[in-house]
C-alpha positions in Angstrom: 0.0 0.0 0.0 1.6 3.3 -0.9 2.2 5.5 2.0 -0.3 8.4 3.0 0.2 12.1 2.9 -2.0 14.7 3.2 -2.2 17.8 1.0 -3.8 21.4 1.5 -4.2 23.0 -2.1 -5.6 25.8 -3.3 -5.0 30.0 -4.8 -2.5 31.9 -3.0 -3.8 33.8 0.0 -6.5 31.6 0.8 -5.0 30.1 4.1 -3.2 27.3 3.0 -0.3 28.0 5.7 -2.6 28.4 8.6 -4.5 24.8 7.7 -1.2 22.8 7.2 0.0 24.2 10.4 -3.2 23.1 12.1 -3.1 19.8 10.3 0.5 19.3 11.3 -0.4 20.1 15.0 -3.7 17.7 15.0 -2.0 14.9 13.3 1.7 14.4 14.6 2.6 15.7 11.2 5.7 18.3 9.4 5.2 20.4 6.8 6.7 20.3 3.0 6.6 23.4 1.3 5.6 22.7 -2.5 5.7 26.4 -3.6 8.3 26.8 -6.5 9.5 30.4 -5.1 9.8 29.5 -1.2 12.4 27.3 -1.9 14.9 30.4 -2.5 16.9 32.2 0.5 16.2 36.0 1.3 13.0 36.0 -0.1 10.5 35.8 2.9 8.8 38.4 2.1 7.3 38.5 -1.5 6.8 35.0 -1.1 4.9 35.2 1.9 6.7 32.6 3.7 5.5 31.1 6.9 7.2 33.0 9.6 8.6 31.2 12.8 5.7 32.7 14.9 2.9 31.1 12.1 5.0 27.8 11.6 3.6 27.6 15.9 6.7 25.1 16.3 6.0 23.1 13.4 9.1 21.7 11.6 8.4 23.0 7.7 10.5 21.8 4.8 11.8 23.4 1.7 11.6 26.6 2.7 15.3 28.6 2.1 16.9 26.1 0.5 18.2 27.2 -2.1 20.3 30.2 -3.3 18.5 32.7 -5.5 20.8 32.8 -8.3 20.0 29.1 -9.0 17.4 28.0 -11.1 15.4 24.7 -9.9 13.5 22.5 -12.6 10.4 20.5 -10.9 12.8 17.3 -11.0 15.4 18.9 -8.8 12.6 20.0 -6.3 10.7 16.2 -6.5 14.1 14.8 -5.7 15.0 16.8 -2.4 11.2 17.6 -1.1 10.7 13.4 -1.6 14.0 12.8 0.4 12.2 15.2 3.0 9.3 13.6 2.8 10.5 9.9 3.2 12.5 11.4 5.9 9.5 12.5 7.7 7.6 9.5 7.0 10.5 7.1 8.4 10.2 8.8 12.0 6.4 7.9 12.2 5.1 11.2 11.5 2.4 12.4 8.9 3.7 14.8 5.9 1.6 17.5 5.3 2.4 18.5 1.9 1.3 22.7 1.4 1.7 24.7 -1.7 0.1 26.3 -4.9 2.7 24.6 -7.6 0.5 22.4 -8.8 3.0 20.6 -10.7 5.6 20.4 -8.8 2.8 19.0 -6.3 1.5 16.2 -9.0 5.1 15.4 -9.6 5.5 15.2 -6.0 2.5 12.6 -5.2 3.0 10.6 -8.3 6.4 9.8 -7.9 6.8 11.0 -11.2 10.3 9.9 -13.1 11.9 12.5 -14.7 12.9 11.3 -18.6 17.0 11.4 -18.3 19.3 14.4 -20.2 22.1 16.0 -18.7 20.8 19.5 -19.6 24.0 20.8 -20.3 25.9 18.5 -21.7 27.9 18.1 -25.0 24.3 17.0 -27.0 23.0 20.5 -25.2 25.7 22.3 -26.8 25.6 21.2 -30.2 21.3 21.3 -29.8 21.7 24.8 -28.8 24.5 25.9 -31.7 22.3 24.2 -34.3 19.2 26.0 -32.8 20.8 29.2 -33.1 22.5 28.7 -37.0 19.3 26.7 -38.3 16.3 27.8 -36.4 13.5 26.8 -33.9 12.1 25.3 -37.5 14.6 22.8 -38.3 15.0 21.2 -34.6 11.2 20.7 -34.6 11.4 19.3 -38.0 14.1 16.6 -36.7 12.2 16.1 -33.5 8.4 15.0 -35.8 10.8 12.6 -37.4 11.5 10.6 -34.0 8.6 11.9 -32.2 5.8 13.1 -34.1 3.8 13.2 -30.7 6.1 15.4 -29.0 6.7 17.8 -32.0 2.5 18.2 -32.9 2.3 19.6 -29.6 5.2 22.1 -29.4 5.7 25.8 -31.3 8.3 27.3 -32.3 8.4 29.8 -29.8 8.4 26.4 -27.6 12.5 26.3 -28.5 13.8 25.1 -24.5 11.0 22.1 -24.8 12.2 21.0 -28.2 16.3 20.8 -27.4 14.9 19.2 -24.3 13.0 16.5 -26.2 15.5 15.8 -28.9 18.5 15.8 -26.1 16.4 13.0 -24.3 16.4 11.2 -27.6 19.7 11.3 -28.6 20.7 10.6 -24.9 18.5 7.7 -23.9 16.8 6.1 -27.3 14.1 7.0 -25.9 11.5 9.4 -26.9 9.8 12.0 -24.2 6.3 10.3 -25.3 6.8 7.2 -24.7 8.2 7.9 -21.6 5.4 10.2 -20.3 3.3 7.4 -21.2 4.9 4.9 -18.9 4.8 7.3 -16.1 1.1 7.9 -16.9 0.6 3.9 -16.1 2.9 4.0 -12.9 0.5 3.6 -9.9 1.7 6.9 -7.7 4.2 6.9 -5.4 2.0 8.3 -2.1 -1.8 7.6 -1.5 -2.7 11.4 -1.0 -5.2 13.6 0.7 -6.2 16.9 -1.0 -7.6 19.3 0.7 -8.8 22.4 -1.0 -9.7 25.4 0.1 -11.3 28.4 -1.6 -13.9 31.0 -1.0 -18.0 31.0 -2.3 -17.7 34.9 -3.2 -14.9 35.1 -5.3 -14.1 39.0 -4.0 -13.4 37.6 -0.6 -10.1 35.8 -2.5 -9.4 39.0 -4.3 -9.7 41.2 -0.8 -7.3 38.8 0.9 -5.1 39.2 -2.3 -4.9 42.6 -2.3 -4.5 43.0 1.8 -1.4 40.2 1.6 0.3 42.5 -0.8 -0.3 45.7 1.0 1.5 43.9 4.3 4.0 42.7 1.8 4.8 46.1 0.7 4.5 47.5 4.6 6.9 44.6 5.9 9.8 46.1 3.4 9.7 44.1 0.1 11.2 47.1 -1.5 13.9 46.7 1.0 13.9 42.9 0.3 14.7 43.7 -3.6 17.2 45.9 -2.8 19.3 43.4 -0.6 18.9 40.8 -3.4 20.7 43.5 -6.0 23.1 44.2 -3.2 24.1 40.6 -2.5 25.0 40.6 -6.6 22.2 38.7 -7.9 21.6 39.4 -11.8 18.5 41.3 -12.8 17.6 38.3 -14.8 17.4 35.6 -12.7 14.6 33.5 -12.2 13.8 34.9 -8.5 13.6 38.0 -9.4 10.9 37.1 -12.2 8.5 36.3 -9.8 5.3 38.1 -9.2 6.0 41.0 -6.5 9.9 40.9 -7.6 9.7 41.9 -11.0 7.7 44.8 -10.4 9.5 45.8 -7.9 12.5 45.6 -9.3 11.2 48.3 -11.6 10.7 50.4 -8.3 14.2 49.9 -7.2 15.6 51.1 -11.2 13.5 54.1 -11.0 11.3 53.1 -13.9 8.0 52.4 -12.0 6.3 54.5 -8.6 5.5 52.3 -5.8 2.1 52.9 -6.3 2.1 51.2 -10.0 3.9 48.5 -8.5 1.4 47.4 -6.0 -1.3 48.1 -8.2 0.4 45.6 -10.7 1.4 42.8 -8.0 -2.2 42.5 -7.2 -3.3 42.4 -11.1 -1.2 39.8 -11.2 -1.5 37.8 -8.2 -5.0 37.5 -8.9 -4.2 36.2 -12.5 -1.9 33.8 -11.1 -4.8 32.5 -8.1 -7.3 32.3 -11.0 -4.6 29.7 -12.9 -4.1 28.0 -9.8 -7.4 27.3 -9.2 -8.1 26.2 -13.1 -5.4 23.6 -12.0 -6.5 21.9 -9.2 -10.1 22.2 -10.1 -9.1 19.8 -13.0 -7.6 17.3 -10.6 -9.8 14.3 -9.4 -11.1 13.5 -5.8 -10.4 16.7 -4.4 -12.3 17.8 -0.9 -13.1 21.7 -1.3 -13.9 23.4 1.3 -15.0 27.0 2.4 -11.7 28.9 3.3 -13.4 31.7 4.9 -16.0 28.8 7.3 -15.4 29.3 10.7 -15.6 25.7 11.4 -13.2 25.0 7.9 -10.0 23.7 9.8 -12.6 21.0 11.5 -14.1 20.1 8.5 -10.7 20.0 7.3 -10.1 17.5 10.3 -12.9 15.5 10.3 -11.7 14.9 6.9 -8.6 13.9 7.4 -9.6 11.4 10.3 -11.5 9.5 7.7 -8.9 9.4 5.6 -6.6 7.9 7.9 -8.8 5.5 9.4 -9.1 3.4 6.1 -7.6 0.5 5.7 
């Protein structure tokens, strides 16, 4: 039987930290962070990171662990948040898996194995050369000859999927198709919980929204930019592309007001919590509930108690 974890889901700002603390708390569980932004150092605030006084002396996971300057792919972050994971499992306690990534989440649960490449290697190189002397349109034209699947689905614009797929191919034999489709028939890895939470009047989501990014502002995430310039990280590194970041970056060069900044943060955030929700809404089996119900974190436990009680 594949082992049980429990997962709170959901748009950002809806109280996803609060209920995995509480889960944690009721269950003799730990949290795992599955937010693709949390995972970098120095970068509390825009990310809205738990802070020690709302993690209540909860151990949480994969938050700060990497350096901002790096770049993670989803593989890279299945790899270390399953190690903590399996960690917390082996010491009889129940992970509580928290985050708006829904990929990096599915990746998670499923177990999924990534299709191998070095990304960087010598076939990378030559990809990359031929990409730039030939074209987007020749690569794709090479990659429908070995993987007509692949290629029908990908654009030209789509240039970092197709080196990846034909690197696979000339690395392994095998195509990315063929080995999504095996994955696709692999029973997952953990039997998983989902809890999601949401709100019935959609402008109760965007009023959190917008109140998160005005504490965001007030706690210093101008100030938070700044340090990240000072420390020498590039303007265009990944971090800094993030929602909150990039616009204030702008702030910090002098070519946006702080007022346009929030404004567009909370554009944006909203966009991104309208995605999120698009995503898990399309996964099966899971249990929604009312984010802003007083009696939501028992639900949410009630819940749960089933869900462990099953044989």
């Amino acid at each position: 039987m594949a082992q049980r974890v429990i997962c709170v889901v959901g748009p950002t700002a809806s109280g996803k930290t609060k209920m995995g603390v509480a889960l944690a708390k009721r269950f003799n569980g730990e949290v795992v962070s599955v937010d693709s932004m949390q995972i970098y150092r120095g970068m509390a605030i825009g990310t809205a990171a738990p802070t020690p006084a709302e993690m209540e002396g909860v151990p949480h996971h994969m938050i700060g662990v990497a350096d901002p300057a790096e770049n993670w792919s989803v593989s890279r972050f299945t790899e270390a948040a399953d190690r903590c994971v399996q960690d917390i499992l082996s010491r009889g306690k129940l992970p509580v898996l928290v985050g708006g990534t829904g990929l990096y989440l599915d990746a998670l649960v499923r177990g999924q194995d990534f299709a191998a490449g070095s990304q960087g290697g010598e076939i990378r190189r030559e990809l990359q050369e031929r990409l730039a002397k030939d074209g987007a349109a020749a690569l794709l034209a090479e990659l429908a000859a070995v993987d007509p699947e692949t290629a029908a689905r990908l654009h030209l614009r789509d240039e970092k999927r197709i080196l990846r797929a034909l690197e696979v191919y000339r690395e392994t034999g095998e195509t990315i198709s063929e080995h999504d489709r095996k994955s696709r028939e692999t029973p997952d890895r953990y039997d998983a919980l989902y809890i999601g939470l949401s709100f019935r009047d959609r402008q109760d989501l965007r009023d959190r929204i917008d109140r998160r990014v005005d504490a965001m502002v007030a706690q210093g995430l101008l100030d938070e930019v700044r340090r990240l310039l000072g420390s020498g990280l590039p303007r265009d590194a990944t971090a800094l592309q993030a929602i909150g970041f990039k616009q204030f970056l702008a702030v910090a060069d002098g070519t946006a007001t702080e007022a346009e900044a929030v404004e567009e943060v909370k554009l944006r955030s909203r966009q991104y919590a309208k995605r999120q929700l698009t995503w898990f809404r399309h996964m099966d089996g899971v249990v929604w509930l009312d984010a802003g119900a007083p009696e939501v974190q028992q639900c949410a436990c009630r819940t749960v108690q089933e869900f462990l009680s099953k044989g």
